[in-house]
TORKOL-4160 file (C-alpha; in steps of 0.2 Angstrom, whole numbers, padded with zeros to 4 digits, m for minus):
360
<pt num="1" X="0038" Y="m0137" Z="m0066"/>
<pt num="2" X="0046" Y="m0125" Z="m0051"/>
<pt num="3" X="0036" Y="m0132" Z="m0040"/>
<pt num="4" X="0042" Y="m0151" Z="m0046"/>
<pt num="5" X="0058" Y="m0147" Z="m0042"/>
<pt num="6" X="0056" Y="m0138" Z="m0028"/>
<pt num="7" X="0046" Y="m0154" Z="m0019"/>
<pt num="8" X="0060" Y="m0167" Z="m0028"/>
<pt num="9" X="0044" Y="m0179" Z="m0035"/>
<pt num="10" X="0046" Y="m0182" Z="m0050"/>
<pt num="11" X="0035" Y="m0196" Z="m0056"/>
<pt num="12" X="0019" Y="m0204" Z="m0051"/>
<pt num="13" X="0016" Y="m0188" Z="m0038"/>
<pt num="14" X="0004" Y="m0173" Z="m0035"/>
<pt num="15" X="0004" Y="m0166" Z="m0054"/>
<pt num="16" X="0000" Y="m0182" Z="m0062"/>
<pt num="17" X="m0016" Y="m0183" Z="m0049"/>
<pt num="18" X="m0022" Y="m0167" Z="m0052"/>
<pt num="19" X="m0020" Y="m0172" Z="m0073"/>
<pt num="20" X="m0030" Y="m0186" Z="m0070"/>
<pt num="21" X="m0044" Y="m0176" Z="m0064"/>
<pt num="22" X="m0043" Y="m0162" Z="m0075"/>
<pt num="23" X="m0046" Y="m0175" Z="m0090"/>
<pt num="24" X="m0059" Y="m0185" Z="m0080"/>
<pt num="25" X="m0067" Y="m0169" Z="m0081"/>
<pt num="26" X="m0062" Y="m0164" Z="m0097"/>
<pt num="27" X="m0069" Y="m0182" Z="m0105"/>
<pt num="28" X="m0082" Y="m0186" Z="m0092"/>
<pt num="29" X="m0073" Y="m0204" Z="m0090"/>
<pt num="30" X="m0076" Y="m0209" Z="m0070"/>
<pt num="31" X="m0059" Y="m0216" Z="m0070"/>
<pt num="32" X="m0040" Y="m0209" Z="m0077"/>
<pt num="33" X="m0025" Y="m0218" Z="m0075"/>
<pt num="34" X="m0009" Y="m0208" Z="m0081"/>
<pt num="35" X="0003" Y="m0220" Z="m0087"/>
<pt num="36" X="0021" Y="m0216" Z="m0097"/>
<pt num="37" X="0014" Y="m0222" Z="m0116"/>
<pt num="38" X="m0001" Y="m0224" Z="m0125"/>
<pt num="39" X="0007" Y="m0240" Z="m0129"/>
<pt num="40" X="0006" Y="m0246" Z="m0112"/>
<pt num="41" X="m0011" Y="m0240" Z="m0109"/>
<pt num="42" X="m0016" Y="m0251" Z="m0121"/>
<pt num="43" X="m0005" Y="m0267" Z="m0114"/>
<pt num="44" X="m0010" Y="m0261" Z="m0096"/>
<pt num="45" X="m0029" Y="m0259" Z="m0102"/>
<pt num="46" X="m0027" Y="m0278" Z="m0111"/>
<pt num="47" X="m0022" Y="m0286" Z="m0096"/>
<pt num="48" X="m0035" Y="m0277" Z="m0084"/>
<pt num="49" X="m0050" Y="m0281" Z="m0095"/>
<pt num="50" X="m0045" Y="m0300" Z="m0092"/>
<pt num="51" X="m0036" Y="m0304" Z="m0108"/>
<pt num="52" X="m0029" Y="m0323" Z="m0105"/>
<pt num="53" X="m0013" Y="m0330" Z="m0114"/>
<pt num="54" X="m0017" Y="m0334" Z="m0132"/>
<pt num="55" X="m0035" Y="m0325" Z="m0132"/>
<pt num="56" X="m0038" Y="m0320" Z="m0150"/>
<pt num="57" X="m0042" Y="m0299" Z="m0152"/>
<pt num="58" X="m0048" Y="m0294" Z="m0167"/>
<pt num="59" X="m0040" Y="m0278" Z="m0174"/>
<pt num="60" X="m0039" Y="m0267" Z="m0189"/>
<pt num="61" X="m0026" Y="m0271" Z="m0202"/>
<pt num="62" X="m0023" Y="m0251" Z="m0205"/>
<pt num="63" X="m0017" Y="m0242" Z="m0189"/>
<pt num="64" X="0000" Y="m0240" Z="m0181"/>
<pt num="65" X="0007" Y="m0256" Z="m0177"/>
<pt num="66" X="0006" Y="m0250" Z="m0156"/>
<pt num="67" X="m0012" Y="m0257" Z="m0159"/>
<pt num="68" X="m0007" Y="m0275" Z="m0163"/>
<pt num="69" X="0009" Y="m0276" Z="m0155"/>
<pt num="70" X="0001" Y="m0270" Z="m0139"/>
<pt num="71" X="m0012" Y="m0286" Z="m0140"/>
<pt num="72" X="0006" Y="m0297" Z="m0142"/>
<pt num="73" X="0013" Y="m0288" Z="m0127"/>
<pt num="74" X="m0002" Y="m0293" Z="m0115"/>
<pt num="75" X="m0001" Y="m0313" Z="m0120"/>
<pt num="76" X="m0013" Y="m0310" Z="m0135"/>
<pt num="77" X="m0014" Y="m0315" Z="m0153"/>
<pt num="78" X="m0020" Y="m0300" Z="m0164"/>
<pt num="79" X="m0034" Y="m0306" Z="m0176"/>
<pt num="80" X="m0036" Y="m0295" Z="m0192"/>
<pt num="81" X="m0049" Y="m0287" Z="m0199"/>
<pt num="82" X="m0049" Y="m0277" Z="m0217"/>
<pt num="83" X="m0057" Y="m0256" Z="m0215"/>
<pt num="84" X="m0070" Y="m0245" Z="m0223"/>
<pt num="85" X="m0061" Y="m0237" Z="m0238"/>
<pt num="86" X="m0069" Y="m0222" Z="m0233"/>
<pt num="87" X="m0066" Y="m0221" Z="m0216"/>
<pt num="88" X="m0051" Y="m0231" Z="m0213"/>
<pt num="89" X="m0061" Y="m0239" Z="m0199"/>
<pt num="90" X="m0068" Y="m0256" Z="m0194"/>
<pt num="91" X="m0084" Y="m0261" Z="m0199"/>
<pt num="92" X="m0094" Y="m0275" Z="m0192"/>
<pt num="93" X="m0098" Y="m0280" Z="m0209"/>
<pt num="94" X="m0079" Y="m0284" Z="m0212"/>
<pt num="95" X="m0076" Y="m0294" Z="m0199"/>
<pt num="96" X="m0077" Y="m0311" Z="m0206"/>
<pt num="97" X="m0083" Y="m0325" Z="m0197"/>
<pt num="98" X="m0068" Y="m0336" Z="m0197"/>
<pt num="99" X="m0059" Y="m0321" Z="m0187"/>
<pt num="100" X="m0074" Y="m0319" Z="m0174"/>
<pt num="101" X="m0075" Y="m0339" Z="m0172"/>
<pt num="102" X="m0065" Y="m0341" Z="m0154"/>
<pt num="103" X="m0062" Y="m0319" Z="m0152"/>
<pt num="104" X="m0065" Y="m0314" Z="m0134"/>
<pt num="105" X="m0061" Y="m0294" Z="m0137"/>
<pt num="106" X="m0065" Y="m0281" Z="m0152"/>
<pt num="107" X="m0052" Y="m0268" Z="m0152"/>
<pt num="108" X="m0058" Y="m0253" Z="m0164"/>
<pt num="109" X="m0047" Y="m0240" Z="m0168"/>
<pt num="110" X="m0051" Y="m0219" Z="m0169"/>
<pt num="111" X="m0039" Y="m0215" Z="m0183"/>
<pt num="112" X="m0035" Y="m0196" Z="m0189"/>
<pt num="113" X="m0051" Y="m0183" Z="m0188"/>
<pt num="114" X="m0065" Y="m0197" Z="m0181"/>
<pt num="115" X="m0072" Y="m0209" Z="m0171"/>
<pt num="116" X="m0075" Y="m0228" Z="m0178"/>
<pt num="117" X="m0096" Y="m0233" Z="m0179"/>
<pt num="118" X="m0099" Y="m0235" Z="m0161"/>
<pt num="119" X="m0116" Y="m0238" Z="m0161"/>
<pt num="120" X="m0113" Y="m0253" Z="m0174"/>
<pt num="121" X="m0098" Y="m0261" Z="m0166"/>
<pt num="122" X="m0106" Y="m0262" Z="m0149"/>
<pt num="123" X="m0120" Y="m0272" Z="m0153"/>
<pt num="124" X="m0108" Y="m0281" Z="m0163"/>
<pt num="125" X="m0098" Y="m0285" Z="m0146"/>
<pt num="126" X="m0113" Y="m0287" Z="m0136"/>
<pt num="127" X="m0122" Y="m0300" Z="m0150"/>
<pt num="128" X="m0105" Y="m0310" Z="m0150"/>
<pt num="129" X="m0101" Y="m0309" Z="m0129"/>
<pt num="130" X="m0083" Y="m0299" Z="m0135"/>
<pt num="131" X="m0075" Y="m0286" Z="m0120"/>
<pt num="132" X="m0074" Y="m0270" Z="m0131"/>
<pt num="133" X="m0059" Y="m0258" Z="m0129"/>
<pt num="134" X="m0054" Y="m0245" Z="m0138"/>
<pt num="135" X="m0039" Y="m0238" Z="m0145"/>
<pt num="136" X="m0042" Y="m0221" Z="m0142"/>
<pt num="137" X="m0025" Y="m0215" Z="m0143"/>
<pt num="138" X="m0029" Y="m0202" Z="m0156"/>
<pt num="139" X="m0046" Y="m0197" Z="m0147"/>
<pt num="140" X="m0045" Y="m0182" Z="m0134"/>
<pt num="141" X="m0058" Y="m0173" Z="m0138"/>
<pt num="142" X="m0068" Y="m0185" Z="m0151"/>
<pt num="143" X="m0086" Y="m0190" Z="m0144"/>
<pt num="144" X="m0099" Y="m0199" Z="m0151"/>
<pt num="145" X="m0118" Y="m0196" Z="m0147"/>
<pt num="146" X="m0112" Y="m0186" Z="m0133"/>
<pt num="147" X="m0099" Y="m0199" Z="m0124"/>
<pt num="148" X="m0080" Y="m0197" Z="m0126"/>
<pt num="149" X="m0068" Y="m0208" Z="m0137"/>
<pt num="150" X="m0064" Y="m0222" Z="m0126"/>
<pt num="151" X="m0077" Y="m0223" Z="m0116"/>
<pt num="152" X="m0090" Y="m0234" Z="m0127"/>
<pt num="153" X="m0084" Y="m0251" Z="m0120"/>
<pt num="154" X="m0074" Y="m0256" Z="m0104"/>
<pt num="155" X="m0060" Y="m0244" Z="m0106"/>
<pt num="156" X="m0049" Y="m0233" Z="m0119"/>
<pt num="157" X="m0033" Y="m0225" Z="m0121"/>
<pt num="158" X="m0026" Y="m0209" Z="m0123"/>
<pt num="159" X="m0007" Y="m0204" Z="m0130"/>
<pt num="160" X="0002" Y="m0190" Z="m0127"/>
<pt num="161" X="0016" Y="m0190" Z="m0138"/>
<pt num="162" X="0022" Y="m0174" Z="m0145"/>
<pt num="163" X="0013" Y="m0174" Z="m0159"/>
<pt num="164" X="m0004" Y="m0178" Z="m0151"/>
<pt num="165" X="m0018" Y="m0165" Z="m0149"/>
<pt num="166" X="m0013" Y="m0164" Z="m0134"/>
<pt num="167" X="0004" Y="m0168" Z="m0134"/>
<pt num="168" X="0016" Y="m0169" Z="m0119"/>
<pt num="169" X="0037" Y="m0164" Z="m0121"/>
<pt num="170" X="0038" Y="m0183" Z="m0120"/>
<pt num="171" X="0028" Y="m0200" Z="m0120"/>
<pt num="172" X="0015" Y="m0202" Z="m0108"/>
<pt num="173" X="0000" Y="m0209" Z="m0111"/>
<pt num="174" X="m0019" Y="m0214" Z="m0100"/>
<pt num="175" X="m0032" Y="m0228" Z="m0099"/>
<pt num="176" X="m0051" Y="m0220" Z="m0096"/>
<pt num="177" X="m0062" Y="m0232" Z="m0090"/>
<pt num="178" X="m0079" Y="m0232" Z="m0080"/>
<pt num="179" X="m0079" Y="m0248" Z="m0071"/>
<pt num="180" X="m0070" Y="m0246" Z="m0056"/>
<pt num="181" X="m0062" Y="m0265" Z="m0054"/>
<pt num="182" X="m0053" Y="m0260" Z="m0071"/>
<pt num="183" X="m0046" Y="m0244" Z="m0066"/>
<pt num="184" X="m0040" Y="m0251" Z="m0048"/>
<pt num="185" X="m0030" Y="m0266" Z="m0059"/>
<pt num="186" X="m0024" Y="m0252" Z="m0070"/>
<pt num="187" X="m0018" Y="m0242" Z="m0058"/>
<pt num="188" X="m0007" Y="m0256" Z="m0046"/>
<pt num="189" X="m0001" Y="m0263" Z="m0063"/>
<pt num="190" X="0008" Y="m0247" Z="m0068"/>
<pt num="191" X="0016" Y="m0245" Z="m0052"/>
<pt num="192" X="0024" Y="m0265" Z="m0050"/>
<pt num="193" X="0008" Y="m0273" Z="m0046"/>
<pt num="194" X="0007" Y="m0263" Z="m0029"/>
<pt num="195" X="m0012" Y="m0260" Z="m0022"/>
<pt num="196" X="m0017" Y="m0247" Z="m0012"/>
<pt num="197" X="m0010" Y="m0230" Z="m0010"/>
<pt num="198" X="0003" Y="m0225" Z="m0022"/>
<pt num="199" X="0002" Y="m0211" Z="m0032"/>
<pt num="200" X="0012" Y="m0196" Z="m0023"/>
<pt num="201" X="0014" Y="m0208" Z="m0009"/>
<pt num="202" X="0029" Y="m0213" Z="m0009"/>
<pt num="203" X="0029" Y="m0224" Z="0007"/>
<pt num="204" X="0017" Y="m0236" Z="m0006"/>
<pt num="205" X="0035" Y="m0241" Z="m0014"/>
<pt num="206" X="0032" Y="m0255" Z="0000"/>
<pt num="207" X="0015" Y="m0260" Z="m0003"/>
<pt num="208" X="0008" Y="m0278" Z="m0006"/>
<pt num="209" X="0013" Y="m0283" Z="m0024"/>
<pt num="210" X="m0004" Y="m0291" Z="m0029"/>
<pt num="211" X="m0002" Y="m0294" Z="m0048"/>
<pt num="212" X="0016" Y="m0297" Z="m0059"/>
<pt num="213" X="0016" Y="m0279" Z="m0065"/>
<pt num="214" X="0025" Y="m0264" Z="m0073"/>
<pt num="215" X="0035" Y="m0250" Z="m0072"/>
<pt num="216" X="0021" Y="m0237" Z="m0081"/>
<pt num="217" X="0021" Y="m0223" Z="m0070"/>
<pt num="218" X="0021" Y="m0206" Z="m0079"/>
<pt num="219" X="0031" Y="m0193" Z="m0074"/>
<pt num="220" X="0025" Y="m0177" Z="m0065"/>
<pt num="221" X="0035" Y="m0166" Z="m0077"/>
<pt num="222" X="0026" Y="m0174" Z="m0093"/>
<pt num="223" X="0008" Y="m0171" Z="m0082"/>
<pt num="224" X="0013" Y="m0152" Z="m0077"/>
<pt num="225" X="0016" Y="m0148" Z="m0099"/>
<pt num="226" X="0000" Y="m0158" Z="m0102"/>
<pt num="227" X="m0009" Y="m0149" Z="m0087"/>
<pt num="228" X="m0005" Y="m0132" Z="m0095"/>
<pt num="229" X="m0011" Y="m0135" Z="m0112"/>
<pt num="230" X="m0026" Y="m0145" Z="m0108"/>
<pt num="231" X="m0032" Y="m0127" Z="m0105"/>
<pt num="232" X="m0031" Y="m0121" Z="m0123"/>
<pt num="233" X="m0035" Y="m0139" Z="m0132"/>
<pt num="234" X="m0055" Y="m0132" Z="m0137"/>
<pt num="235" X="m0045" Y="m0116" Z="m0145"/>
<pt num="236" X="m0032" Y="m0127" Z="m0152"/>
<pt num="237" X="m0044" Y="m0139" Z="m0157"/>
<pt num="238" X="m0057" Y="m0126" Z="m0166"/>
<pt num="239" X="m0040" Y="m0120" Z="m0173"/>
<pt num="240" X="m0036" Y="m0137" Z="m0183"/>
<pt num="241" X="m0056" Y="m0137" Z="m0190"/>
<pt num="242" X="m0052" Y="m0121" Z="m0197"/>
<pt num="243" X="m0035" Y="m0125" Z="m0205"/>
<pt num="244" X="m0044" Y="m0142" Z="m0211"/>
<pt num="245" X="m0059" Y="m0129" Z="m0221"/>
<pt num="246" X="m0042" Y="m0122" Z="m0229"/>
<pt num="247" X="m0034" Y="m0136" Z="m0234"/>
<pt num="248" X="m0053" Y="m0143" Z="m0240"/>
<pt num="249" X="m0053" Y="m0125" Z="m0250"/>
<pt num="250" X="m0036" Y="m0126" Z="m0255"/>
<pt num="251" X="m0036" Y="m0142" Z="m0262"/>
<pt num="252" X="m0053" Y="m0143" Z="m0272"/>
<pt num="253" X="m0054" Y="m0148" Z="m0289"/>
<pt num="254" X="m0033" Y="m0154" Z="m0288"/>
<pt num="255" X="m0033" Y="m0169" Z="m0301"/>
<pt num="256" X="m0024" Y="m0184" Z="m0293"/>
<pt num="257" X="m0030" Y="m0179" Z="m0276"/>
<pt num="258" X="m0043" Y="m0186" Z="m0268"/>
<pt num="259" X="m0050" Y="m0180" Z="m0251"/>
<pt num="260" X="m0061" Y="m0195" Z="m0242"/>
<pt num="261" X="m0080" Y="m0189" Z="m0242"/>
<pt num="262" X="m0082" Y="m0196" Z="m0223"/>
<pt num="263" X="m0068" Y="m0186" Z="m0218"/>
<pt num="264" X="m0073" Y="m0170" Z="m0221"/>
<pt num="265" X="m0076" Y="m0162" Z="m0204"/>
<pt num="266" X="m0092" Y="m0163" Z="m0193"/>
<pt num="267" X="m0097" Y="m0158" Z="m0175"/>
<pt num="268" X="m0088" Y="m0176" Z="m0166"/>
<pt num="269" X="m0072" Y="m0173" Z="m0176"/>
<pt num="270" X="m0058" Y="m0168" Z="m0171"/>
<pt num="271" X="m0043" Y="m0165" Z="m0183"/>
<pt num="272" X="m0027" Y="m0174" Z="m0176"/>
<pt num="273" X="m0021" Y="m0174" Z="m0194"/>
<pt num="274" X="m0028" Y="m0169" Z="m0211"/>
<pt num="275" X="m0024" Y="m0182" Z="m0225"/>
<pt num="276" X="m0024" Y="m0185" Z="m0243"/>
<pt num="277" X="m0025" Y="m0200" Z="m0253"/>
<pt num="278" X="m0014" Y="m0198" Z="m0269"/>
<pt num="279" X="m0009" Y="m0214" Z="m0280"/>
<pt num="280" X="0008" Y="m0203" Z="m0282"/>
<pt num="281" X="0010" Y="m0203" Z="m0262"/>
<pt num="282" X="0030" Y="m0206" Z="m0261"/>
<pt num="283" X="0032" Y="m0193" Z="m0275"/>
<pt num="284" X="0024" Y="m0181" Z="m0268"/>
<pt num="285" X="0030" Y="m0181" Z="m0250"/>
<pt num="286" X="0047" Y="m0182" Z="m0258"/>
<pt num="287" X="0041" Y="m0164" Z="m0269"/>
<pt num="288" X="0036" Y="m0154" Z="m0252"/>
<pt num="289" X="0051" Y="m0161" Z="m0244"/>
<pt num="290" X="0062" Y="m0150" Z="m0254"/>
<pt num="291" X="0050" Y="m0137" Z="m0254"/>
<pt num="292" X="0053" Y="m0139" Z="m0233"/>
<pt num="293" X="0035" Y="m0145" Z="m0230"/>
<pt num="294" X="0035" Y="m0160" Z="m0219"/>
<pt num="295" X="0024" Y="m0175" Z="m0223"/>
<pt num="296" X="0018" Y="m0191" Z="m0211"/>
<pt num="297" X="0015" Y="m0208" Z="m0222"/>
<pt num="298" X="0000" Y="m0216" Z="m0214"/>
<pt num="299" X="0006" Y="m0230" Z="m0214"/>
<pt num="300" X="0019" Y="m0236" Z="m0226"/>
<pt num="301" X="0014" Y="m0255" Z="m0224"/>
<pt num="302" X="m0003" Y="m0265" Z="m0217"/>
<pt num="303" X="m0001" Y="m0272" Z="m0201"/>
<pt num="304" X="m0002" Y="m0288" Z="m0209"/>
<pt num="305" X="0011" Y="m0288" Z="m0219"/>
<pt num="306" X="0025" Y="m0282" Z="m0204"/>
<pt num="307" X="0039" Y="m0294" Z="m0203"/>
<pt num="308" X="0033" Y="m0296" Z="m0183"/>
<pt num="309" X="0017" Y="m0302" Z="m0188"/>
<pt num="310" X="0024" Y="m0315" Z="m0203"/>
<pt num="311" X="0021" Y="m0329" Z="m0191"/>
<pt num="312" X="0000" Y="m0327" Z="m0194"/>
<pt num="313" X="0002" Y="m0331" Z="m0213"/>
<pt num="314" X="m0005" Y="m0317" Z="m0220"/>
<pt num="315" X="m0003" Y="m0312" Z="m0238"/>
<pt num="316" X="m0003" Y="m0299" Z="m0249"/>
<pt num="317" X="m0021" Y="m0297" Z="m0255"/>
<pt num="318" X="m0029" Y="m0302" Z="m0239"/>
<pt num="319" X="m0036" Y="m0286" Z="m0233"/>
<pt num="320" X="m0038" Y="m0277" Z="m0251"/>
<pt num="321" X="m0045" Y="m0259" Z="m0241"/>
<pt num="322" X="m0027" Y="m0256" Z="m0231"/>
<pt num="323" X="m0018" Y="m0261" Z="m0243"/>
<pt num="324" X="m0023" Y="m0245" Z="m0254"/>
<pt num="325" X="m0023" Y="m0234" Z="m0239"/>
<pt num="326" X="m0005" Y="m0240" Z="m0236"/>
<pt num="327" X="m0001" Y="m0237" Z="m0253"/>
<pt num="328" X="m0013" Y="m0218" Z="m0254"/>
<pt num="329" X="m0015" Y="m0210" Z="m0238"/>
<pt num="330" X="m0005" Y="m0193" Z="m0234"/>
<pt num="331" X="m0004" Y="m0182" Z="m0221"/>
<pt num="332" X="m0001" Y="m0163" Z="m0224"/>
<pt num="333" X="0007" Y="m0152" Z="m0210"/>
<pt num="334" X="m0007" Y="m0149" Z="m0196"/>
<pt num="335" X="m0004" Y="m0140" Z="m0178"/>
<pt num="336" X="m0008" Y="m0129" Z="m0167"/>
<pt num="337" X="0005" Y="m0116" Z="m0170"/>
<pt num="338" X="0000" Y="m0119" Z="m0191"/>
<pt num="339" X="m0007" Y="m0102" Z="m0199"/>
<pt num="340" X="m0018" Y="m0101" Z="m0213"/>
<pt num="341" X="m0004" Y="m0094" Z="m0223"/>
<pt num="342" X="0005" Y="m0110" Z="m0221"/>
<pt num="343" X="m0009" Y="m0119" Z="m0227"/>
<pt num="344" X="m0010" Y="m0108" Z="m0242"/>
<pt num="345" X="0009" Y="m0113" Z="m0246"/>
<pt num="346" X="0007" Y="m0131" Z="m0243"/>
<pt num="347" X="m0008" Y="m0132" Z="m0254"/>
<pt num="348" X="0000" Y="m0121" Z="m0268"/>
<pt num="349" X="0015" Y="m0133" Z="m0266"/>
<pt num="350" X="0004" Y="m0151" Z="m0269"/>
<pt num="351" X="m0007" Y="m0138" Z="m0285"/>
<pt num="352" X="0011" Y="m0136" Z="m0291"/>
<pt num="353" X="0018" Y="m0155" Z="m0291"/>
<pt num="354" X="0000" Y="m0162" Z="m0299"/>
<pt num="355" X="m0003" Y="m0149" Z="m0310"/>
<pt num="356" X="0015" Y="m0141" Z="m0317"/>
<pt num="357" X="0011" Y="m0125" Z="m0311"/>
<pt num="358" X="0024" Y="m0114" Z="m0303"/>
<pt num="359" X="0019" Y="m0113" Z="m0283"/>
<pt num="360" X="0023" Y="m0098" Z="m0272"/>
């Protein structure tokens, strides 16, 4: 950071150049575009793969509403699809016909601790001619028979948000991609549309504007933090599986709580939060709350059913698997600065609230 303001860049410079090689390393993707959001990677990556005005997108109905709002942003029209109750992830089988009629892209989303069925959701793409892109945002670190979230399709996303993984002091997101024509349109799209040299070129603030673009450009400050902790994010990773074990331990055999059987830790999972379901979710957050243990509601209302999306006639009932989730799904405290001890506390602390005993 000395040397940022020593040199007087401080966006789109040297630091968020030598970011996007250490993750191209780190993830094995060819291509690494740092961006300020992993909303806008999403918008950015839309647009690049070729999405038209009006082309339909099908989505997951359970995720954060970045996933279908992005498609909105680019010119699209998000197309929902209902989730594996044990996964929270979409299933090719779930994808009813109606909604693929007319689709041109499949937009899966990694959600919490593990990747979405790869393996079954390409061939999906590949047997109905759909671009598949990821929404990756929760994925550093996740792989899948050996290839990094993201980097299944044409192209993926990573956030940085604080709470992330790996997690900047800010916003500031990537797009990961392998296909070169991609990245290249990425890249002059966060930077105005300009082509050719740009980043920690400032010269390039006159280049040929190409394409109607955006102002994306992450800063150098948000790429030095990131830098730094990308080289304790395997220790801080292996950290989180352990503190999941505990909570798995802790929480064993607590009536009202269930712990999804597919969620349970495994060698391509990566714990970006650990949740719960509980039919007494609001109840419970609002016991550890004044017990000073902080919660995350994943996610309070089905993205068919936000007053932005009232427009595609959906109704209550229609996707009957995010619904629950929206009404169950809990997230426990989880980071890498969380001790065991903690853990003990929190899960004596949810015991206490289903059980009437006295926690610690």
């Amino acid at each position: 950071m000395d040397e940022i303001f020593a040199d007087g860049k401080f966006s789109h410079s040297r630091q968020v150049g030598l970011l996007e090689k250490a993750l191209a390393r780190y993830t094995g993707a060819r291509h690494v575009i740092g961006v300020n959001s992993g909303t806008d990677a999403l918008v950015l990556l839309l647009k690049a793969a070729g999405l038209r005005p009006g082309d339909r997108v099908l989505v997951p109905a359970y995720s954060f509403v970045a996933t279908a709002s992005s498609v909105v942003l680019a010119g699209g029209r998000p197309v929902f699809t209902d989730v594996d109750p044990d996964t929270y992830a979409m299933r090719p089988e779930l994808i009813a016909d109606e909604a693929a009629d007319g689709a041109r892209f499949l937009l899966p989303v990694h959600l919490f601790c593990r990747m979405a069925d790869m393996a079954a959701l390409s061939s999906y793409a590949a047997d109905r001619g759909l671009t598949l892109l990821e929404d990756s945002a929760e994925g550093i670190g996740m792989r899948q028979d050996g290839v990094h979230a993201g980097l299944h399709g044409r192209g993926g996303v990573l956030s940085f948000f604080p709470s992330k993984t790996l997690g900047a002091l800010g916003d500031a997101g990537a797009v990961l991609t392998d296909d070169p024509d991609l990245a290249d349109h990425v890249a002059a799209l966060r930077h105005h549309g300009r082509t050719g040299r740009t980043l920690a070129h400032f010269p390039g603030i006159s280049n040929e504007t190409v394409h109607p673009g955006y102002n994306s450009k992450m800063d150098d400050l948000q790429a030095a933090v990131l830098l730094a902790k990308l080289t304790v994010l395997d220790e801080d990773i292996r950290h989180r599986a352990v503190l999941a074990r505990r909570y798995d331990e802790g929480l064993r055999g607590v009536p009202g709580v269930t712990r999804l059987p597919a969620l349970t830790g495994g060698p391509d999972e990566v714990f970006y939060v650990y949740l719960i379901e509980t039919e007494r979710r609001d109840e419970l957050a609002a016991h550890l709350q004044d017990r000073g243990i902080g919660t995350e509601t994943y996610y309070p209302r089905p993205l068919h059913l936000q007053p932005c999306f009232a427009g595609l006639g959906h109704r209550p009932g229609d996707f009957p698997a995010a619904e629950a989730a929206s009404r169950r799904a809990l997230a426990l405290p989880l980071h890498a600065d969380l001790t065991e001890d903690e853990v003990a506390r929190v899960c004596a602390a949810v015991r206490a609230f289903h059980t009437g005993e006295t926690s610690a």
